[in-house]
FIDRENPA-57125 format. One record per residue (C-alpha): x, z, y; residue in three letters. Coordinates in steps of 0.02 Angstrom, whole numbers, padded with zeros to 5 digits, always signed. Layout:
REM FIDRENPA-57125
XZYALA;...
***
This chain:
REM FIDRENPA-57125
-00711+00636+00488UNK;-00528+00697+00492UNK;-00479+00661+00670UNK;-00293+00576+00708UNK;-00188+00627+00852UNK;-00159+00442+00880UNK;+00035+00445+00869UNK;+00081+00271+00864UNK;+00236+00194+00837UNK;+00337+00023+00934UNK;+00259-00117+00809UNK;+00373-00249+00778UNK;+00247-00324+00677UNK;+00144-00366+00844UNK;+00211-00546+00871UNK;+00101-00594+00719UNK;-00049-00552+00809UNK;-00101-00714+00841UNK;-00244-00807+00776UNK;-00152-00950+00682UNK;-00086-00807+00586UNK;-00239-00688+00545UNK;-00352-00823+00493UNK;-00238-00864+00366UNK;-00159-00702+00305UNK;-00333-00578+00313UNK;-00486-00602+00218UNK;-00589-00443+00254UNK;-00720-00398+00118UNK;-00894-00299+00217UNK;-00974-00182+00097UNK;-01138-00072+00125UNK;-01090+00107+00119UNK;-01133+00171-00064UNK;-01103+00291-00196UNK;-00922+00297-00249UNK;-00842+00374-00414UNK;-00725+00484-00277UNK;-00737+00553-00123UNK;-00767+00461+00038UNK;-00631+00506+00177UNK;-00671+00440+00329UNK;-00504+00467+00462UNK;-00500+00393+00642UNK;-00349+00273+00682UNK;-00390+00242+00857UNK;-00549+00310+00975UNK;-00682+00260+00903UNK;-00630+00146+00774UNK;-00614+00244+00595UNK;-00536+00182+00418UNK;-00617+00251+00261UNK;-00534+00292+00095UNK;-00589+00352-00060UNK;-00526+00505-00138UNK;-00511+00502-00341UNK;-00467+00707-00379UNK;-00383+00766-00518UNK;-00305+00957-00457UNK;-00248+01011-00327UNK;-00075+01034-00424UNK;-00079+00865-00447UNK;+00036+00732-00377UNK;-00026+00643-00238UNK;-00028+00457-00212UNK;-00089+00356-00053UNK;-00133+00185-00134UNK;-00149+00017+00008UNK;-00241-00118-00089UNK;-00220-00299-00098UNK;-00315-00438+00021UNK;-00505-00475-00008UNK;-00500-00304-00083UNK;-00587-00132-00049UNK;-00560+00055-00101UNK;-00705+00025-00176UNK;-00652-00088-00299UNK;-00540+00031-00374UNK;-00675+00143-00436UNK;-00646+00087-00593UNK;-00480+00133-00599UNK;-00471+00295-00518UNK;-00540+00388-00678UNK;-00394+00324-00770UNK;-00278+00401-00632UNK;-00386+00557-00629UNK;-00347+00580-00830UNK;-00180+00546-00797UNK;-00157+00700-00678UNK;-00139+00614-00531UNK;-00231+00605-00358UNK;-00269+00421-00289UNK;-00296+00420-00112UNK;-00370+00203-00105UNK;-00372+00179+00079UNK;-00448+00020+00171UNK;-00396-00082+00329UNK;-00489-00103+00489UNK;-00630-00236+00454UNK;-00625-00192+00265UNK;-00761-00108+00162UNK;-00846+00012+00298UNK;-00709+00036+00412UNK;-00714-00030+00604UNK;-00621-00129+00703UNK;-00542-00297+00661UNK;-00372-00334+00548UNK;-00238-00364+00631UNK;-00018-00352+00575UNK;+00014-00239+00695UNK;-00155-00106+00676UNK;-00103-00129+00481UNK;+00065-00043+00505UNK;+00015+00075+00630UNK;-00129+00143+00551UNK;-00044+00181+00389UNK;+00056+00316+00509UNK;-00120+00380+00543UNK;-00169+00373+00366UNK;-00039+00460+00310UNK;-00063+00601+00465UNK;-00242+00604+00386UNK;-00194+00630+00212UNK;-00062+00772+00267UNK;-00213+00841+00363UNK;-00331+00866+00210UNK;-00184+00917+00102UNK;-00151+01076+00213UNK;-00332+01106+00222UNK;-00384+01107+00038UNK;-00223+01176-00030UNK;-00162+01028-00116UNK;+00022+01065-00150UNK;+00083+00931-00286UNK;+00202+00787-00238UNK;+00159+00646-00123UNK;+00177+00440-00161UNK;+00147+00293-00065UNK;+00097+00132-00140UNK;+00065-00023-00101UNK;-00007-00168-00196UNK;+00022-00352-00137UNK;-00025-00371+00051UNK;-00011-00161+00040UNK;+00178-00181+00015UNK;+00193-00193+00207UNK;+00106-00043+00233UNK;+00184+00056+00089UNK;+00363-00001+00140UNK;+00344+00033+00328UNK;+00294+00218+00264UNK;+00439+00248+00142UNK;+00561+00201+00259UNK;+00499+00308+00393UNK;+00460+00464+00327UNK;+00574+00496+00186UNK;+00565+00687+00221UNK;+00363+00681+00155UNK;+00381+00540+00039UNK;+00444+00582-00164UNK;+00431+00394-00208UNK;+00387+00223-00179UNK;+00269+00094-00280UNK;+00286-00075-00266UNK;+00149-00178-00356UNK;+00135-00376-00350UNK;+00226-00342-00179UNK;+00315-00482-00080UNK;+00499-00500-00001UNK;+00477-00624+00129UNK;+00355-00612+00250UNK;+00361-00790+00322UNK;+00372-00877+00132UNK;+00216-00793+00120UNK;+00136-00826+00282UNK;+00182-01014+00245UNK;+00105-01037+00053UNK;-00059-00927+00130UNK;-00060-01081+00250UNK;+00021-01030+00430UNK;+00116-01172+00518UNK;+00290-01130+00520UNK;+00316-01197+00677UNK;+00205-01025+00767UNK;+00329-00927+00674UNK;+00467-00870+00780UNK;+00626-00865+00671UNK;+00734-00749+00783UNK;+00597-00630+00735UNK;+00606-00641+00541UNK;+00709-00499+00520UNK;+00584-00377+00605UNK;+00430-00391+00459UNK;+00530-00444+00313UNK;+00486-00323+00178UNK;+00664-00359+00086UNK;+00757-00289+00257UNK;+00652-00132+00275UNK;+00677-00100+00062UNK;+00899-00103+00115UNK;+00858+00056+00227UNK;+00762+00153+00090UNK;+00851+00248-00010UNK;+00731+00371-00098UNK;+00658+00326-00284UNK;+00550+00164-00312UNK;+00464+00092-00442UNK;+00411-00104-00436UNK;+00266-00167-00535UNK;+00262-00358-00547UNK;+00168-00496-00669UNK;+00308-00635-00736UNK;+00183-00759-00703UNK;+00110-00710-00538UNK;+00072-00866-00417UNK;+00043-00804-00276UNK;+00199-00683-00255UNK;+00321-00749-00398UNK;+00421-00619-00495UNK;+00573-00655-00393UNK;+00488-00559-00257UNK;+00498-00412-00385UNK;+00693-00425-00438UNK;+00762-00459-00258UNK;+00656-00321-00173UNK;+00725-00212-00342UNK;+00907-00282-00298UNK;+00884-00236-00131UNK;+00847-00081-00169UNK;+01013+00055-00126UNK;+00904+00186-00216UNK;+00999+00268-00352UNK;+00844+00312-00444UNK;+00745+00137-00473UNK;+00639+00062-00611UNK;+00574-00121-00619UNK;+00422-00163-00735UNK;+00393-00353-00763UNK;+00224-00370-00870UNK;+00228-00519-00972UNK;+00090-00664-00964UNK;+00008-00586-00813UNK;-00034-00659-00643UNK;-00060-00588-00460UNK;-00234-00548-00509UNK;-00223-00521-00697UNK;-00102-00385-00687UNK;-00247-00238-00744UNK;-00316-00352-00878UNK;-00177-00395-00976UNK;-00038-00250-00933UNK;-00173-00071-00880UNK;-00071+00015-01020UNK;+00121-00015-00972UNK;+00065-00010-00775UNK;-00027+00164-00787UNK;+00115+00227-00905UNK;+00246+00186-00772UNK;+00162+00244-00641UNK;+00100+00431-00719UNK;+00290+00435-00801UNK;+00375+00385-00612UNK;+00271+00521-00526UNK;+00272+00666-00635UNK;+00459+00665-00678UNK;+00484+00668-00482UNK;+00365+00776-00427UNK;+00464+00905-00557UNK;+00604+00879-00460UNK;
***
């Protein structure tokens, strides 16, 4: 277990922390620890409580990326994609939330945000140690926008780029079609967790990934998080036909080749 040195950070994100709004926006998936196609990284987030990943390894030359998955996901249901990241020449560093797959603890906005801080203190942790010396990403893939976002626009001195898959722009729009009352919402607050507000402050390079027919998080999300965007180096990829959860199925080969072409002509920056 890589150990954390429990950092923190003030969470604006802590208002949400209420049950009418977890029971709607989490759906934690429990799996049995098992055999996984990478390497199992367990790193604690808080005493006691620890949050595993799963490590797919190309090289240690290789560019880096930390991946946050979507809801009613786990790292280790990207074990079938990792290979194809692996032949691609990049490292995917899949990492859960608290109550997902085998980690501890229980969901919450505010442990999402901080513990991506830890995460990431993790990942620079077994970087040093092993010698791993190629560029590092952050991504985030629907509900992992938040994450992904909050660590882009905080530590732009570690960061090369941003990914933005299926991500959302409004946080409350969401919160609303999941099913949370708008009435627990508190809309002086808005401002604080909207993922369109923290993508204004980012300036480094981004990428956004998004299906044209995605129901859940419509494209929109994609073009005004994109326009948002004061980056001078961005790229938006809308895949035809797909949905929110169709994206792999019907658009692997555009998505992989914008990711592997995003990373590598950064990381030879």
């Amino acid at each position: 277990m890589i150990g954390s040195p429990g950092t923190g950070l003030s969470n604006p994100a802590r208002f949400l922390d209420i049950p009418e709004v977890l029971e709607h926006l989490f759906f934690p998936v429990s799996v049995d620890p098992g055999v996984s196609s990478g390497e199992i990284i367990s790193i604690e987030v808080e005493k006691l409580i620890a949050i595993e990943a799963v490590l797919h390894f190309a090289s240690a030359s290789a560019p880096t990326i930390i991946f946050f998955h979507g809801n009613g996901e786990t790292a280790y249901d990207y074990d079938d994609l990792g290979p194809f990241f692996i032949r691609m020449g990049i490292n995917l560093f899949v990492a859960d939330y608290r109550g997902y797959g085998t980690s501890g603890g229980e969901p919450t906005c505010s442990a999402m945000l901080e513990d991506a801080e830890e995460l990431l203190v993790g990942l620079r942790r077994l970087r040093e140690e092993r010698g791993l010396s190629g560029a590092l990403f952050v991504m985030g893939r629907s509900l992992g926008s938040a994450p992904a976002l909050e660590l882009a626009g905080r530590f732009t001195d570690q960061i090369s780029g941003l990914i933005v898959e299926s991500g959302f722009a409004h946080t409350y729009r969401l919160l609303i079609t999941l099913g949370v009352d708008r009435s627990v919402l508190d809309p002086d607050k808005e401002m604080l967790v909207s993922n369109l507000e923290k993508m204004k402050k980012i300036a480094g390079p981004v990428l956004i990934i998004h299906g044209e027919r995605d129901e859940i998080i419509p494209a929109s999300d994609a073009i005004e998080l994109y326009n948002a965007s004061p980056a001078i180096d961005k790229e938006i990829l809308l895949i035809p036909v797909a949905g929110h959860n169709t994206l792999f199925s019907l658009g692997l080969k555009e998505y992989l080749k914008a990711v592997s072409s995003f990373a590598f002509r950064l990381a030879c920056r």
